[in-house]
N, C-alpha and C positions, 0 to 999 in steps of 0.2 A: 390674569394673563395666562393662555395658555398653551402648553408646552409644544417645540417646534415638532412637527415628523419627521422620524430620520431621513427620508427623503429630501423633507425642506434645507436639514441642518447640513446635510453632505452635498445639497447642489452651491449652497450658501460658500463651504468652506471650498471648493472644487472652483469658484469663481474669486473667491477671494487669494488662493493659492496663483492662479495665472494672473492676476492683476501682482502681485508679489514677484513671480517671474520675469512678465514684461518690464517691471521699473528694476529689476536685478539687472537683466540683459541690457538696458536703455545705460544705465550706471556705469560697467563695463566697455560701452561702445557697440554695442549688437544690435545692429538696426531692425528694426518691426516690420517687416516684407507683409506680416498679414492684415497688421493694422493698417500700412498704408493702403494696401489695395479696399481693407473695408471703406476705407475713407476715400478714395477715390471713387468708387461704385456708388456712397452714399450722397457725398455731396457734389461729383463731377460727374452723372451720368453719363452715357455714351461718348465719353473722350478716351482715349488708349490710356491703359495701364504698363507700366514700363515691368521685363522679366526682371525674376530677382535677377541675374547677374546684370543688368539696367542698373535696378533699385541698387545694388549693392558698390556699384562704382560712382553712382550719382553723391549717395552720403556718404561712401568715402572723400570726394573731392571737396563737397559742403563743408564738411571735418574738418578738415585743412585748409579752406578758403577764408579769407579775411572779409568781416562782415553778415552780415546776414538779409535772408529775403524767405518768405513765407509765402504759401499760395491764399493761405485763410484766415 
């Protein structure tokens, strides 16, 4: 087997570092403005994307709403 390049080993840890942060912030309550928009662009092409201050009132109400509903 053999040895990663630092290049490899530090894209490696630089990805695994923000996948760390996104589940810190999710944990806390800090909703993902850029994931969702990846994931509207990727699976909902040309439909609107809501501004964070949208995104940011829409999951707070979901938060506090009784129930759940999912787009996917």
């Amino acid at each position: 087997m053999r040895p990663l390049p630092a290049a490899e080993l530090l894209a490696g840890c630089r990805g695994a570092l923000r996948k760390l942060a996104q589940t810190a912030r999710l944990a806390v309550g800090i909703p993902d403005y850029q994931g969702y928009v990846s994931h509207r662009r990727l699976r909902h092409p040309g439909e609107p994307v809501m501004s964070y201050e949208e995104f940011f009132r829409e999951r707070l109400a979901a938060r506090y709403r009784r129930g759940t509903s999912r787009c996917c």
